[in-house]
C-alpha positions, 0 to 999 in steps of 0.5 A, a space after each residue: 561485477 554483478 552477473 545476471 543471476 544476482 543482478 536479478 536477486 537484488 532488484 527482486 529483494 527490493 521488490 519492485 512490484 510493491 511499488 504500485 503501492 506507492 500511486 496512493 501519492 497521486 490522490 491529493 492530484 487526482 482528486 483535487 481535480 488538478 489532474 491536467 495541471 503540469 505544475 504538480 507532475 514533478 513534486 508528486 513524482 520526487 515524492 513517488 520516487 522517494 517513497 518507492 526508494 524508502 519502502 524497498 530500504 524497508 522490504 530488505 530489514 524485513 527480509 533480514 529479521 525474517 530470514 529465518 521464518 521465511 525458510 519454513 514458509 512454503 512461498 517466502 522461502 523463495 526469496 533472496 535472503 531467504 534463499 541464501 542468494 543474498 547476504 544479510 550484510 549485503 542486503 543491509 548495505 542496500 537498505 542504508 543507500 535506498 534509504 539515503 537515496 530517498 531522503 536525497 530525492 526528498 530535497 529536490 522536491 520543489 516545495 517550502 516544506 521540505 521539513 515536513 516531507 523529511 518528516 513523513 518520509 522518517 515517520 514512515 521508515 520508523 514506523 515501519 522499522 518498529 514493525 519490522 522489529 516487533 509490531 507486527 507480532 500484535 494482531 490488529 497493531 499490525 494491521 494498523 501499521 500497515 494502513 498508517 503507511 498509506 496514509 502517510 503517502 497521501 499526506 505526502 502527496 498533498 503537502 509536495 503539492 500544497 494540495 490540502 486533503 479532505 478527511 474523506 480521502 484520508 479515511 478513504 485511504 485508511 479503510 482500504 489499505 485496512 480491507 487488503 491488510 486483513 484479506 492478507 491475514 486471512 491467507 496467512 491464517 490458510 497456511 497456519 491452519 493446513 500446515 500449523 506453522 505460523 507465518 508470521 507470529 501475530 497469526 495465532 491471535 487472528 481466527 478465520 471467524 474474526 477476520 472474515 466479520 472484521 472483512 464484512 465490518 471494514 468493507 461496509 464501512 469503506 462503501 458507506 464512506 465512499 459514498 458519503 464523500 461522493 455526496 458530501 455538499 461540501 465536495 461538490 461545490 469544490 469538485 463542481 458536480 453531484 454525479 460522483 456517486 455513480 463512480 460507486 458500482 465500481 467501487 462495490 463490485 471491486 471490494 467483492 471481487 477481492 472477497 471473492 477471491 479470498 473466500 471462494 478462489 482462496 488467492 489472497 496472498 498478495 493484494 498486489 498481485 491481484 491488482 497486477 494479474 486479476 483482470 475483473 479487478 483491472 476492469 473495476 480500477 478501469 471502470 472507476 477511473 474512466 467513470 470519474 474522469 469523464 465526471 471530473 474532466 469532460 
């Protein structure tokens, strides 16, 4: 029987906060402009679920390959595995029942394609399992992975509901995950300079020089494809209104407050906690969503 203690490691071996991730499967709804319509809630759901169930099989590989790494970091030393609070052979067992888990959810999804949500789903965990083992030692590959999985929950989002997904979002999607990847690196790179050891293998081969122009290049591009997207002829007549363009304050001021916290406030560690804990950003994600509610819905 599980005591608290340990009930406590194992759901933060999962880590659940990295769920949040996941509400990417929710854009083929939302910007499809079928946010009122039940009919896509339970699919989009299943597959929310199943991807929450197979990232955390994924988060506990990582924790096992990385364990001993993870005892010279000043923060991931914390962790379960890490600690010693958790077995390696126990952490793999819960690997192997998420994952199983997960690819049970994906057969009660009320879809003809279910082949094709297996397939994201496995694509997904090999993808992720090959960068667990060895490409995340690659600089630029291993960021590429990383913005690869969110593109891989869109399209699953779009396929569980039959909603098709336009270039832009997967683009969009792509540039995003890419900009939070390098803010990422550019914390780890900190660590690497203050301490000289290395979080992860791949920092050796990134500079703050790099990182921060490759931040400039992927942030302007991310503006400049949000905006074409708003303005596109071919979204408006879809989408019924040539307004969406102002939903794009947010958008700027929010990519500037993550720049800013990584350069000036120097909290970049995890994009997931400043969309949790930073409240400019909760203000920008509010802003955006009510400004494109209102132009979508009202």
């Amino acid at each position: 029987m599980f005591n608290n203690t340990a009930m406590k490691q194992y759901i933060r071996l999962l880590r659940l906060q990295q769920w949040l991730k996941n509400i990417f499967v929710f854009a083929p709804v939302f910007f499809s402009n079928n946010l009122l319509n039940t009919t896509y809630y339970l699919p989009t759901i299943l597959v929310f679920g199943a991807f929450c169930l197979i990232s955390s099989s994924i988060y506990c590989i990582n924790d096992i390959k990385d364990a001993e790494a993870d005892r010279n970091h000043p923060k991931k030393c914390k962790r379960p595995i890490a600690s010693g609070m958790i077995s390696k052979n126990s952490a793999a067992i819960i690997s192997f029942i998420c994952a199983l888990l997960s690819l049970g959810m994906i057969i009660f999804v009320p879809s003809p394609n279910t082949i094709w949500l297996l397939t994201i789903i496995l694509t997904y965990w090999i993808m992720n399992l090959a960068y667990c083992l060895k490409l995340k030692q690659y600089a630029i590959i291993d960021i590429f992975c990383i913005a690869t999985g969110f593109v891989l929950r869109v399209l699953i989002g779009g396929i569980a509901t039959g909603i098709w997904i336009s270039q832009w979002i997967v683009l969009l999607t792509f540039l995003i995950a890419l900009f939070l990847a390098l803010t990422k690196r550019y914390d780890d790179f900190c660590i690497y300079e203050k301490t000289g050891t290395a979080p992860r293998k791949s920092i050796s081969r990134y500079n703050s020089t790099f990182i921060i122009l490759s931040i400039a290049i992927v942030a302007s591009v991310t503006l400049v494809c949000y905006i074409m997207y708003t303005m596109s002829e071919a979204v408006i007549l879809r989408l019924g209104t040539q307004y969406l363009y102002l939903t794009a304050i947010w958008v700027i001021a929010g990519l500037l407050r993550f720049i800013q916290n990584m350069i000036v406030y120097e909290r970049s560690s995890s994009p997931t906690k400043q969309l949790i804990n930073d409240h400019f950003i909760h203000l920008c994600i509010l802003g955006w969503l009510l400004s494109f509610v209102i132009i979508l819905y009202l």
